[in-house]
C-alpha positions as CSV (number, residue, x, y, z in Angstrom):
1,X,-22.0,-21.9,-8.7
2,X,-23.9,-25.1,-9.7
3,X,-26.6,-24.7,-7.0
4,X,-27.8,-21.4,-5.4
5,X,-29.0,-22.0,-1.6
6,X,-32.8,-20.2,-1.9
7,X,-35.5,-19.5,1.1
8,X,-39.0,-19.7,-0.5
9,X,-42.4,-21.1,-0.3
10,X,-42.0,-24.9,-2.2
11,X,-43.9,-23.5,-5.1
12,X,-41.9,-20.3,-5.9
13,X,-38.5,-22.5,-6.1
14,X,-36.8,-21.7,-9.1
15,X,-35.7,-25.1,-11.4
16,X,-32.9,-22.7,-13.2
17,X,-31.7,-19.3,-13.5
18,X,-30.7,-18.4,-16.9
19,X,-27.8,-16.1,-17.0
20,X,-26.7,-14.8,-20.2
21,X,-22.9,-14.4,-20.3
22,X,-22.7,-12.5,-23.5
23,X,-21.8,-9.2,-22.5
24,X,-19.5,-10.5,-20.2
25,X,-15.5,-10.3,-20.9
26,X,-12.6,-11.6,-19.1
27,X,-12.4,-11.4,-15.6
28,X,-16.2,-10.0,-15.1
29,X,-18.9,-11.9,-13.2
30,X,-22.3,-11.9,-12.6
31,X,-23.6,-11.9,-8.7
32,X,-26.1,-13.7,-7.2
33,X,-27.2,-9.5,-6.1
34,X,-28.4,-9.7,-9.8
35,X,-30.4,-12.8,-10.2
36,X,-34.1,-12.0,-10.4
37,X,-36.5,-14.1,-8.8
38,X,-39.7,-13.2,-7.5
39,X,-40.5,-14.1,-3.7
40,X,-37.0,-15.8,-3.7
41,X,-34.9,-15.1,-0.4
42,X,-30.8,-15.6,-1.6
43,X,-29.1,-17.5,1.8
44,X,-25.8,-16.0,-0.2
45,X,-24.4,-12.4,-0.1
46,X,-25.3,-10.9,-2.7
47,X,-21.7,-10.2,-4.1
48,X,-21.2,-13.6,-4.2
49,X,-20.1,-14.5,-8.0
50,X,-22.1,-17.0,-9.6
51,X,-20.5,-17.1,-12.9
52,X,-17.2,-15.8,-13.7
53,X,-15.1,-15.1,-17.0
54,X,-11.7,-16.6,-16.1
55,X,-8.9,-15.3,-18.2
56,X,-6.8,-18.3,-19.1
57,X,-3.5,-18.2,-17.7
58,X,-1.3,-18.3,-20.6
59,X,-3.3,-15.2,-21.5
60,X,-3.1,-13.2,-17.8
61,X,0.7,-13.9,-17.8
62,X,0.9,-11.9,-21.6
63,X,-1.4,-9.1,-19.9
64,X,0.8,-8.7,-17.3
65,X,3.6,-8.6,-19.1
66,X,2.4,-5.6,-21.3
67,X,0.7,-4.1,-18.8
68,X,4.3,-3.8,-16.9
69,X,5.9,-3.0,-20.1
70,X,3.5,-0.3,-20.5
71,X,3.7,1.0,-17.0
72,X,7.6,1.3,-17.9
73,X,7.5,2.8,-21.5
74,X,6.1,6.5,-20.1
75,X,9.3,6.1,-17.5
76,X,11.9,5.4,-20.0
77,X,10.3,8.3,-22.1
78,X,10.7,10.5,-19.5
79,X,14.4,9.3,-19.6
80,X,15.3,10.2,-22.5
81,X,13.9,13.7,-22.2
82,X,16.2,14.0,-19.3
83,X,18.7,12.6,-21.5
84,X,19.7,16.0,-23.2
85,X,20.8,17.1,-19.6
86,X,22.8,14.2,-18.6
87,X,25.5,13.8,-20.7
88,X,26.5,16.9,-19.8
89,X,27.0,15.8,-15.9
90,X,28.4,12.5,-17.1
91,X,31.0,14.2,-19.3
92,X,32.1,16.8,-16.6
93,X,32.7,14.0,-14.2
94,X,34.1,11.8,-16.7
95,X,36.5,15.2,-18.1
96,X,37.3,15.6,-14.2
97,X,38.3,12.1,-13.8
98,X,40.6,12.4,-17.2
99,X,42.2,15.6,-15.7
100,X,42.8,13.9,-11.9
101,X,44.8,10.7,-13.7
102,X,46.9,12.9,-16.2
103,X,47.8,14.9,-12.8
104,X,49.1,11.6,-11.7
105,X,50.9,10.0,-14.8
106,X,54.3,11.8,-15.6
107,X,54.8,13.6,-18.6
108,X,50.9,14.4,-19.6
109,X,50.8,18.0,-20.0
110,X,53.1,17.6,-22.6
111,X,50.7,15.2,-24.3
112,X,47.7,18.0,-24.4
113,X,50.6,20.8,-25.7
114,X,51.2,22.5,-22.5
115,X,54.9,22.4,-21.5
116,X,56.5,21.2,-18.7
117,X,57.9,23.2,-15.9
118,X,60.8,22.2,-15.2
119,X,63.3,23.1,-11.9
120,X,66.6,25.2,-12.8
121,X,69.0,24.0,-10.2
């Protein structure tokens, strides 16, 4: 805010507020709520921001970023501890799968060394 609306006697008008901005990082503010001034009535809320850090956009879009790679490095870590116990699954169903086409093409049980049965007529 360049101008802060104020209710107070003509002489207790503040000229300025100084506001040091220091301690502030990105993305904090400082709120009229915190503005000291002696016999000074605010006409704003007091969580109305009167100075704000902005983070700069190239910069949010990189925070995001890592904050959603973050967000997802604990879930693929959980992933690969479950890991151990998929394969497993995978392999039965692929090993089933293997087992239901050789059932279908002719002449595969003599291909894993069992014999065929064959009629006598």
């Amino acid at each position: 805010m360049r101008d802060i609306p104020v209710r107070a006697p003509i002489d207790k008008i503040p000229e300025h507020f100084e506001i040091d901005v220091t301690p502030l990082g990105l993305g904090q503010s400082v709120h009229v709520g915190e503005l000291k001034a002696e016999g000074v009535d605010f006409v704003v809320a007091p969580e109305t921001a009167v100075v704000t850090v902005l983070v700069p956009r190239k910069l949010a879009a990189a925070q995001m970023e890592a904050e959603a790679a973050a967000a997802a490095a604990p879930a693929e870590g959980a992933e690969a501890a479950e890991e151990g116990k998929e394969p497993e699954v995978l392999k039965q169903k692929a090993d089933k799968e293997e087992k239901e086409e050789e059932g279908k093409k002719p002449g595969a049980a003599e291909k894993k060394g069992k014999p065929e049965k064959k009629e006598k007529k």
